[in-house]
Each structure stands twice: as C-alpha cells, then as structure tokens.
C-alpha positions as CSV (number, residue, x, y, z in Angstrom):
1,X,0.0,0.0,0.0
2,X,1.3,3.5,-0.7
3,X,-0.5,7.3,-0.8
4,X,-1.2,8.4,-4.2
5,X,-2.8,11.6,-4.9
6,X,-6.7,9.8,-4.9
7,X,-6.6,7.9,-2.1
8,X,-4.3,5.0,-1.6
9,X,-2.6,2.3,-4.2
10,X,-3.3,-1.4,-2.8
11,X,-0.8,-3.5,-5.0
12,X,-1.6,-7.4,-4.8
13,X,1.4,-9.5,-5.9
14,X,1.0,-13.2,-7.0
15,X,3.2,-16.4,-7.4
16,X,1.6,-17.7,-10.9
17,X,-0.7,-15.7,-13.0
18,X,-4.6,-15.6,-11.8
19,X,-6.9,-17.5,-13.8
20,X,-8.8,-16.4,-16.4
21,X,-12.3,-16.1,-15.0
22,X,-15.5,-14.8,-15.9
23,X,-15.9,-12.7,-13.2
24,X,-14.3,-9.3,-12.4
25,X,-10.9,-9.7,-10.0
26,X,-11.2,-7.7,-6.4
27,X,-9.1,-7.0,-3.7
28,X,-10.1,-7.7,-0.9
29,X,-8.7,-6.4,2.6
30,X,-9.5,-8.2,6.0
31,X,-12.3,-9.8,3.6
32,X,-13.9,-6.9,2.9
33,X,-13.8,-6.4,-1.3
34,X,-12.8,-2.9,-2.0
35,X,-12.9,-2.8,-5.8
36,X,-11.9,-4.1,-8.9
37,X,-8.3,-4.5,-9.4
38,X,-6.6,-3.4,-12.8
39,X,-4.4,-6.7,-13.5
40,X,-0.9,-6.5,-15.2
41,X,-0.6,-8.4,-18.7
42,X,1.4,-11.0,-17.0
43,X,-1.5,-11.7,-14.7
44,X,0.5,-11.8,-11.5
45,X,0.1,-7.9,-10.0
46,X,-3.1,-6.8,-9.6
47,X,-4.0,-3.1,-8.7
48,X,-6.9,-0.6,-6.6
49,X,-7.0,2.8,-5.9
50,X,-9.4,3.5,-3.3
51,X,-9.8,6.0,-0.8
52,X,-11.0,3.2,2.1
53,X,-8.7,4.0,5.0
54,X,-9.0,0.2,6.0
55,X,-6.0,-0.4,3.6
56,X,-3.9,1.3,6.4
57,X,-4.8,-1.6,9.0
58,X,-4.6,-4.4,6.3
59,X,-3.6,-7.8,7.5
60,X,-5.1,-10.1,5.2
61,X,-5.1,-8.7,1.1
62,X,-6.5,-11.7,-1.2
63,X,-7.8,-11.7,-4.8
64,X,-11.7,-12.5,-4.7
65,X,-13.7,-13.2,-7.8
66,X,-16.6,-11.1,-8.0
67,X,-18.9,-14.6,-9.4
68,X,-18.1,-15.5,-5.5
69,X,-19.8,-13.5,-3.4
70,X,-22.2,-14.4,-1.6
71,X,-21.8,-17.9,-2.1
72,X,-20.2,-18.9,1.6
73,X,-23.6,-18.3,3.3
74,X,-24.5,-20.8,5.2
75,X,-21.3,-22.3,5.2
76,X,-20.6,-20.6,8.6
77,X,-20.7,-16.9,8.1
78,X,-23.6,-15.1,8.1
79,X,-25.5,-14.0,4.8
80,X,-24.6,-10.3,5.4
81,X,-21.0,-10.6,6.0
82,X,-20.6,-13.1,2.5
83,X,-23.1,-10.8,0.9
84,X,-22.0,-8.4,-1.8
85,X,-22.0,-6.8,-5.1
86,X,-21.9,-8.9,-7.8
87,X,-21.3,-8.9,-12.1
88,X,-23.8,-7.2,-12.3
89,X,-23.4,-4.2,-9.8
90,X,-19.7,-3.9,-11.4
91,X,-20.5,-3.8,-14.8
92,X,-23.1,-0.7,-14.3
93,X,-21.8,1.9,-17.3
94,X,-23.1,4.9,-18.1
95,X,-24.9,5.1,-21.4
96,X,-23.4,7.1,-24.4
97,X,-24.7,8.4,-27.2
98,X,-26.0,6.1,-29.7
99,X,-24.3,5.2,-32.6
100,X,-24.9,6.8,-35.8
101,X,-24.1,3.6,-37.6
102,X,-25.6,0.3,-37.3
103,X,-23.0,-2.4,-36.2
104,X,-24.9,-5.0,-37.4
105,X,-25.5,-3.5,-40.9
106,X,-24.0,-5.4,-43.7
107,X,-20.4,-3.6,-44.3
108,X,-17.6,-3.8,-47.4
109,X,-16.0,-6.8,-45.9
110,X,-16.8,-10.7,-46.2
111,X,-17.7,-12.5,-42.9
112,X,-16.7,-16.2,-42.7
113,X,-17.4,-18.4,-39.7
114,X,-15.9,-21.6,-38.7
C-alpha cells in the first residue's frame, strides 16, 4: 500500500498468473472487497485505488472473484458478511450516445465463420 494523490494504491502481488475467469478480480482487505483490481498483462500484479482508510490496518489482502460472493452463506458466516456486489453491480456503465451507424448492418467486408 502506498498514498497516491486519490486515495491510496493497494498493490496485490501473486506467485503464478490468476486465472482467467468470468468474473471481475477484487481486492479484498481483512475480507472486505474494495474494488476491482486493474491486472498487469502478466497476470501476476493486480491493482486498486481506493480511498477506504481500511488499507492502512490491512492484515489479510487476497484476490476475490466477484462470481463468488455471496456464495459462503450458510457455510458458517452469516449472509450479510458473505453478501456483496456482484457482475452485475460492477459492470453498471453509463450510457453514451448512440451510434450513428448500425453495427450490425452489412459492411464492405466478407464474414466467414468456422
């Protein structure tokens, strides 16, 4: 962890690369997710900026897989503690304008599929 002008950068180094995944990588700190982590190409650092001051007293920082949560309820923790945002929460984008061209419209190049 170090200060960085928004908040601070929680850096999350790992012995092989993560898996490839469908679901968005997190850091999580004392198992509390924070965020989704930018990953290096090489799979193996992954990176948050947050402003959380809970990264100051952090004794445990794992990589969580946002397709998780949620799903150690009833295993022994309580609902509320496993329970958190999930693809779809992440994925929320603002919508832009809408195209002027149709992407789907029949363009100057031949499609093949195999």
């Amino acid at each position: 962890m170090r200060p960085v002008a928004s908040g601070y950068q929680l850096t999350l180094r790992l012995d092989a690369p993560a898996p490839m995944r469908a679901s968005l990588p997190l850091l999580a700190v004392n198992g509390v997710p924070l965020g989704v982590a930018k990953q290096s190409p090489d799979q193996r650092t992954l990176t948050l900026i947050t402003t959380n001051p809970a990264v100051l007293k952090a004794h445990d920082v794992r990589l969580i897989w946002s397709g998780d949560l949620g799903k150690e309820a009833g295993k022994g923790q309580e609902r509320s503690q496993a329970a958190g945002p999930t693809d779809a929460d992440w994925l929320k984008a603002r919508r832009g304008p809408e195209l002027t061209d149709d992407p789907g419209a029949v363009g100057k190049y031949q499609v093949e599929t195999s």
